[in-house]
C-alpha positions in Angstrom: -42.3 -0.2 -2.8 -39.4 -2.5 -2.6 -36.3 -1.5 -0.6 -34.1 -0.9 -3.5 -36.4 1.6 -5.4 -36.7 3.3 -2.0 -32.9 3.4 -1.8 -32.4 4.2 -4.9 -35.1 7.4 -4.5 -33.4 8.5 -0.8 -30.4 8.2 -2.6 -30.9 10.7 -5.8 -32.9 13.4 -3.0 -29.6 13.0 -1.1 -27.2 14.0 -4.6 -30.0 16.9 -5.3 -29.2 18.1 -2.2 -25.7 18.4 -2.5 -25.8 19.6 -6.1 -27.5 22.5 -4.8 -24.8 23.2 -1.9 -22.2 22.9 -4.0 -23.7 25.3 -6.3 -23.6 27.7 -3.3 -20.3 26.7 -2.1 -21.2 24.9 0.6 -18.5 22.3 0.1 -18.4 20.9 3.5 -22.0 19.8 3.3 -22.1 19.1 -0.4 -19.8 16.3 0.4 -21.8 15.2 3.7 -25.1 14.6 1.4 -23.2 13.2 -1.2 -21.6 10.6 1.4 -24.8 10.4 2.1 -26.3 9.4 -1.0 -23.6 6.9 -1.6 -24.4 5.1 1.6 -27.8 4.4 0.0 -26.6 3.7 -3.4 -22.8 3.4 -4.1 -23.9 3.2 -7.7 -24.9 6.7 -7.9 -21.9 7.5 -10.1 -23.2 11.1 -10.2 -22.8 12.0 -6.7 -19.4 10.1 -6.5 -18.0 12.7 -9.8 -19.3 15.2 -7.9 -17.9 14.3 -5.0 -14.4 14.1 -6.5 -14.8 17.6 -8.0 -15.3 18.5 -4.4 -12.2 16.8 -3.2 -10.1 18.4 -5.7 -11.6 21.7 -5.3 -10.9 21.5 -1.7 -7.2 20.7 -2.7 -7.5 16.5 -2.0 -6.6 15.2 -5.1 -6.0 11.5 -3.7 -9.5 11.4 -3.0 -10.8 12.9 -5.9 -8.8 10.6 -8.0 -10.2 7.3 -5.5 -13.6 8.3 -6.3 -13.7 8.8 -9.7 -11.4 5.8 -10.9 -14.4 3.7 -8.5 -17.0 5.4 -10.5 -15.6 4.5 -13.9 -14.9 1.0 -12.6 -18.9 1.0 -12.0 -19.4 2.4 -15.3 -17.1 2.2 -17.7 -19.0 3.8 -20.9 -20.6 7.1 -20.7 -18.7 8.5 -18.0 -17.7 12.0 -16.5 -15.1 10.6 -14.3 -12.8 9.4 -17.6 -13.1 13.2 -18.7 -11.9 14.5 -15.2 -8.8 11.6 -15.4 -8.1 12.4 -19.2 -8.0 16.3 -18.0 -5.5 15.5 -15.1 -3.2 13.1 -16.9 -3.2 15.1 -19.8 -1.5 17.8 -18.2 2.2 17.4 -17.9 4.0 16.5 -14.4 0.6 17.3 -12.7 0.4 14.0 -10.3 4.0 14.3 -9.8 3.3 18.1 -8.8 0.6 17.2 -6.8 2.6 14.6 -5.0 5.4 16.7 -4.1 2.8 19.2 -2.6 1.6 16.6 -0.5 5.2 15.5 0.4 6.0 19.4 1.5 2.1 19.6 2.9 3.4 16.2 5.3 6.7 17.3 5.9 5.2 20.5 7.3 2.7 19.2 9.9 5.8 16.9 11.5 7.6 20.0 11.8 5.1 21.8 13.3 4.1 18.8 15.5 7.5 19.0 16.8 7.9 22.5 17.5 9.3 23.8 14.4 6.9 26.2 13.8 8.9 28.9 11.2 10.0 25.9 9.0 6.7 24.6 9.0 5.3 28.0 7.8 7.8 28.2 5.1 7.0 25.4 3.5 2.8 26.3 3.7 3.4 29.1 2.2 4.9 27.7 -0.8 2.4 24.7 -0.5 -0.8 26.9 -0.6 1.2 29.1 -3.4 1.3 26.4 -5.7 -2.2 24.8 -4.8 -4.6 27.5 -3.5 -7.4 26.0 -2.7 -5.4 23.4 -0.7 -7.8 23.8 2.1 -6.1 21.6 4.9 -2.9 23.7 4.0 -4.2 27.0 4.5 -6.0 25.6 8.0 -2.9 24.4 9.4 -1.3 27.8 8.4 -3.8 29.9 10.1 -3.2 27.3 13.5 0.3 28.2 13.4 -0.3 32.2 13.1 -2.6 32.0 15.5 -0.1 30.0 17.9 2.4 33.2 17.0 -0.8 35.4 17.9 -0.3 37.0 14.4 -4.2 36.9 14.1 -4.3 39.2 11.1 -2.0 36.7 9.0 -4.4 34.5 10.3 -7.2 35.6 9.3 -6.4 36.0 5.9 -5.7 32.1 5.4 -9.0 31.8 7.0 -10.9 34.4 4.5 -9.1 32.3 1.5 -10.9 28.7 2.7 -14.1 30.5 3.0 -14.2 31.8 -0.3 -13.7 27.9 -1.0 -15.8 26.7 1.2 -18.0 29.2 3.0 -19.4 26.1 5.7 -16.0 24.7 7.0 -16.4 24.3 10.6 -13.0 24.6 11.4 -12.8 27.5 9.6 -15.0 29.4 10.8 -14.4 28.6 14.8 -11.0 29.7 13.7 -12.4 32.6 12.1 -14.3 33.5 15.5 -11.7 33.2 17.7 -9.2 35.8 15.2 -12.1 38.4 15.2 -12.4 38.2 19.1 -8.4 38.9 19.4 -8.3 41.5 16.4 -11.8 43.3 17.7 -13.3 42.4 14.4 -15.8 40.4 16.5 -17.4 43.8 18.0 -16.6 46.0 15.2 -19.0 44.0 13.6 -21.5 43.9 16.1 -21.5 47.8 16.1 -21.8 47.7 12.7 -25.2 45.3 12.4 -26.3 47.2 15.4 -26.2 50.5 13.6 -27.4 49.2 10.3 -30.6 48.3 11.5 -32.0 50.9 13.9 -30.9 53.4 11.6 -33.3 56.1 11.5 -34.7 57.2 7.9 -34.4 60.9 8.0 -37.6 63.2 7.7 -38.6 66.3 5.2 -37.7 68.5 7.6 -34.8 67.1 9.1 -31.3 69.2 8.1 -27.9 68.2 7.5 -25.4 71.3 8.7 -22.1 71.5 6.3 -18.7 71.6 8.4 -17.3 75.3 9.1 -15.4 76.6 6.2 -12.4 78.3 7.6 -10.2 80.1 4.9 -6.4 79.5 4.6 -3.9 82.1 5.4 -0.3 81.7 4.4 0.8 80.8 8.3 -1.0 77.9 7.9 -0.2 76.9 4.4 3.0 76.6 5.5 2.3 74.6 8.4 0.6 72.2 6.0 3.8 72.1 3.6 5.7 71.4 6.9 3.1 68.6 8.3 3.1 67.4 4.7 6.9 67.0 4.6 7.1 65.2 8.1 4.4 62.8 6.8 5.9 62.1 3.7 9.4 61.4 5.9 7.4 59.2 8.0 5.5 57.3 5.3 9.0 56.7 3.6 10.1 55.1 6.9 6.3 53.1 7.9 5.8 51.6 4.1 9.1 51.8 1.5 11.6 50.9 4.4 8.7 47.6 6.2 9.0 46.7 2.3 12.1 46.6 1.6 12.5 44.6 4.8 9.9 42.1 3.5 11.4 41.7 0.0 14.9 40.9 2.1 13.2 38.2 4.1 11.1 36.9 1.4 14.0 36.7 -0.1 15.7 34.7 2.5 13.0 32.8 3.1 13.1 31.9 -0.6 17.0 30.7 0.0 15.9 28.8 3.5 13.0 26.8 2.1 15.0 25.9 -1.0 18.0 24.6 1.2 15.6 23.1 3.3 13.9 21.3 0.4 17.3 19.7 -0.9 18.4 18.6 2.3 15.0 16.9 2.5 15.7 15.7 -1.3 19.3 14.4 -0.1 18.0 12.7 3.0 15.2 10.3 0.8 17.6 9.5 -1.7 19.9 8.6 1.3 17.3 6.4 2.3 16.3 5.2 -1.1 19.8 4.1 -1.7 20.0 2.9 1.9 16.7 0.6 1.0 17.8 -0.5 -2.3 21.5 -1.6 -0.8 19.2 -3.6 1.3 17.1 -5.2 -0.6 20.4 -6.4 -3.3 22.0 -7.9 -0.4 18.9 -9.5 0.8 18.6 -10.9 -2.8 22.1 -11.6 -2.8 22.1 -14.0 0.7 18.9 -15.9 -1.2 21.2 -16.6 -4.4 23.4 -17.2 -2.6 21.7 -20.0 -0.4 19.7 -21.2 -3.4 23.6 -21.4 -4.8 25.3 -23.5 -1.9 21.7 -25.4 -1.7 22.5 -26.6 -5.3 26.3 -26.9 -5.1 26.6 -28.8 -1.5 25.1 -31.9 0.5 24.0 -35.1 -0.3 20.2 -33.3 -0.8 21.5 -30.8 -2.9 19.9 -30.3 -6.4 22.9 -31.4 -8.6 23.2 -34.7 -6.2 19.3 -35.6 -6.7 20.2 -35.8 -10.5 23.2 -37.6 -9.5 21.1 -40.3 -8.0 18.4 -40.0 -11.2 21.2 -40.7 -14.0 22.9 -43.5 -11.8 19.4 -44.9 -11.6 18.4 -44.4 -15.4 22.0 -46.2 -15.9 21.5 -49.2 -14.2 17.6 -49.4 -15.2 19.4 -49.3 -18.8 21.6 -51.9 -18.1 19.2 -54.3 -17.3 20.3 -54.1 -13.5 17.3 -53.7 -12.0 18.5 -54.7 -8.2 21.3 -51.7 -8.4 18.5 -49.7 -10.2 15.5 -50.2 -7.5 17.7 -50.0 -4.4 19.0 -46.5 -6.0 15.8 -45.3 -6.6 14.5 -46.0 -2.6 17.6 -44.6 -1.3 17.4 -41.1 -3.2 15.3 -38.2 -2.9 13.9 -36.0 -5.9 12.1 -33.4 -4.0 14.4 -30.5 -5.2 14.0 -31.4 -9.2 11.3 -28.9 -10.5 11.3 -29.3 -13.9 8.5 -30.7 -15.7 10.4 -32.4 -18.4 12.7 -34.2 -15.4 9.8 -34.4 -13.4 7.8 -36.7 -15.8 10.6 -38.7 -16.0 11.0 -39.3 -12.4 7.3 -40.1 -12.1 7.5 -42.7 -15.1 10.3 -44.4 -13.2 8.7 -44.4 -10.2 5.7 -45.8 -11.4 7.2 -48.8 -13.2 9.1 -49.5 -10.0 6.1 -50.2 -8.1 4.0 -51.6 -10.8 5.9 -53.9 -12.9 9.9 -53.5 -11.6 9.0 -55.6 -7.6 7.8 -58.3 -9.5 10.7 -58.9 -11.9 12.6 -58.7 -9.1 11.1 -61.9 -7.6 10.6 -63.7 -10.4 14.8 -63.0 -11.1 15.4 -63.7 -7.4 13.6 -67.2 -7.7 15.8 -67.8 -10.5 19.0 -67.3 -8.7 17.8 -69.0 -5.8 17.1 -72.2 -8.5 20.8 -71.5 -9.8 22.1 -71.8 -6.1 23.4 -67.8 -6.1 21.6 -67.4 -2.7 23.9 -64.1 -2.1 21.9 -62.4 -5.5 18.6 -63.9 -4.7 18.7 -62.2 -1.0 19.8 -59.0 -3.2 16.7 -59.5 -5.5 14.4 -59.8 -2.7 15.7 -57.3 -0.6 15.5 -55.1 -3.4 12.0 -55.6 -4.2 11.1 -54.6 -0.8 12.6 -51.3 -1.0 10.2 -50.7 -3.5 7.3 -52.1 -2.3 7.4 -53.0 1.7 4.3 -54.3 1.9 4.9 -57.1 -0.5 4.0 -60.8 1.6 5.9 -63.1 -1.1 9.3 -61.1 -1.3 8.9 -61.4 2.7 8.2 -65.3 2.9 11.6 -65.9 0.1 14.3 -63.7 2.4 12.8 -65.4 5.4 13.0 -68.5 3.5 16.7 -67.9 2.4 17.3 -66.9 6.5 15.8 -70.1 7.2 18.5 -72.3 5.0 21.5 -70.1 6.0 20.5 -71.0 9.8 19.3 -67.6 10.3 16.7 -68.8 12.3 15.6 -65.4 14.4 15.5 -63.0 11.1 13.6 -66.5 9.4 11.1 -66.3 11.8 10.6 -63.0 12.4 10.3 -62.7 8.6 7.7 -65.2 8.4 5.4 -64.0 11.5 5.3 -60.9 9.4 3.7 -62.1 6.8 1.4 -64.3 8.8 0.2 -61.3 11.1 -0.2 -58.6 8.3 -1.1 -60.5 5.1 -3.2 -63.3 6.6 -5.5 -64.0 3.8 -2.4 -64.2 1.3 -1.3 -67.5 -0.3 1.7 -66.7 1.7 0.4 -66.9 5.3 0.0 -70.4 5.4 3.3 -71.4 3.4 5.0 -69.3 6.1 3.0 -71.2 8.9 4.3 -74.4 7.8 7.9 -73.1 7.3 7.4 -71.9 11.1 6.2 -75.1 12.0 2.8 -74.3 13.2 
């Protein structure tokens, strides 16, 4: 059998499994066998659905949603998980409400992480309100009754998650420690004691009524009397601990809400504080990219400066002012294509065709005795190509008849050294005289 089969068949007992635990609301490990079975086969879309219904069961919605858009991005037709996300966004507001509850769920823990244990109760109370079976909610409330050593508020959260999900550890250590402090623990233990050693009664074994004892009017008016005193004191121990919990609910009510838009008014202070930052951030780049094109001899407005000077004299037919233009500027900035075509055209004619002319017109001059325009020529043509052995040998020639003889000779050991197998090299050697 090969490996993936075998994977594949580990992986489906593994989903079996936790189908059957979460049929008995064994949430906890539902979603352990389900992990499980992904870690053999993340393609098992069936245990990754029913691992998000787990998730959002247990109040994680984030998760659930994770695992289900993954599934559908597995398997896109034919799919549970695209019912579950139709269901969800169908409803209106219910991410945003989901959100918030995980917002208030956050806020909570950092104020009970810093000692702000009634706030942080507040706002559990009105997270697990609106989301029930918010499981990490009701955990973190029971923590904090239990820190107040209000064990029987405690409890109750507790109770609530195991009716979700009857295997939470944490919930049921909790769970333990609440019955040891509220003698729940050994209640019970009486209880399963007595339950079975029971003893089934016999035939002849007889049960004895109480003692009937008839009433006389002494003591019916001692009940009327005990009656009245108990109905005083029932007033006092359940209407008036009521009324005292419908003023703090109340309060509470007004405490949370205040809370909640003080929290509201300190993100939208940071919000706005974040958005001012990020404008003026965007502001100083405009601003640069703004003084980059407006200033400087490299700025973006003088590159095209130095393009339409060059296009200018290349028009003209000066070709000297044009070449020595186009090696002195710099184009790096220009970024459009249209401009940028242009500037490669240019720059390619330069070095293939524009050199040349340059010699053959500074030959010319020289001819026509305008030494002065032929050194320009030249001169020019090596700006646009500066390895070029003949414009070298005609300025060191045109050194050489001005009396130049230093820049003559340096001129023409350049060429001799780097272009020795040029026409060039020897023509320079005899103008050298050796």
């Amino acid at each position: 059998m090969d490996y993936q089969r075998k994977n594949a068949q580990i992986a489906n007992s593994f989903y079996n499994l936790g189908l059957e635990k979460a049929r008995m609301r064994d949430l906890s490990g539902a979603a352990h066998s389900l992990k499980d079975s992904l870690h053999f086969n993340k393609y098992q879309t069936d245990a990754r659905n029913l691992l998000g219904l787990i998730y959002y069961e247990s109040g994680e919605v984030a998760d659930a949603l994770v695992q289900w858009v993954i599934s559908l991005n597995l398997q896109p037709e034919n799919n549970l998980a695209d019912h579950y996300l139709d269901e969800i966004q169908r409803k209106p507001g219910q991410l945003e409400i989901e959100s918030q509850n995980v917002k208030t769920f956050n806020q909570a823990l950092w104020h009970a992480q810093n000692g702000s244990d009634d706030l942080a109760i507040l706002q559990l109370a009105r997270v697990v309100e609106a989301r029930p079976h918010f499981v990490k909610a009701h955990l973190l409330l029971a923590l904090l009754y239990m820190r107040r050593e209000d064990y029987t508020k405690a409890g109750r959260s507790l109770y609530k998650i195991l009716q979700i999900d009857k295997s939470n550890s944490k919930a049921l250590y909790y769970m333990s420690i609440v019955k040891q402090n509220t003698g729940r623990a050994e209640a019970e233990k009486k209880r399963m004691i007595k339950a079975f050693s029971h003893k089934q009664m016999e035939d002849d074994d007889i049960i004895l009524p109480p003692t009937y004892k008839e009433n006389t009017g002494l003591s019916i008016v001692i009940h009327i009397l005990m009656g009245l005193v108990m109905g005083v004191v029932a007033a006092y121990f359940l209407i008036l601990p009521t009324r005292i919990s419908d003023l703090n609910r109340v309060h509470n009510e007004e405490l949370i809400s205040y809370s909640q838009q003080l929290n509201n008014a300190n993100q939208q202070i940071s919000d706005l504080q974040t958005q001012n930052e990020e404008i003026q951030a965007r502001a100083d780049s405009v601003q640069a990219q703004l003084d980059e094109l407006q200033s400087g001899n490299t700025s973006l407005i003088a590159q095209y400066k130095s393009l339409i000077g060059v296009l200018q004299s290349y028009r003209a037919g000066d070709l000297v002012t044009a070449a020595v233009a186009f090696a002195q500027a710099d184009f790096s900035l220009i970024t459009d294509e249209e401009v940028r075509a242009v500037v490669n055209d240019v720059q390619a004619d330069m070095t293939a065709n524009v050199y040349q002319t340059l010699i053959t017109t500074g030959v010319e001059q020289w001819n026509a005795g305008n030494t002065d325009r032929a050194m320009e020529c030249f001169q020019a043509s090596l700006t646009l190509v500066p390895e070029n052995p003949e414009a070298m040998y005609y300025v060191g020639r045109l050194y050489q008849d001005a009396g130049d003889t230093a820049n003559a000779n340096a001129m023409f050991d350049q060429v001799v050294g780097n272009f020795p197998d040029s026409e060039y090299a020897s023509r320079a050697q005899s103008a050298r005289g050796y």
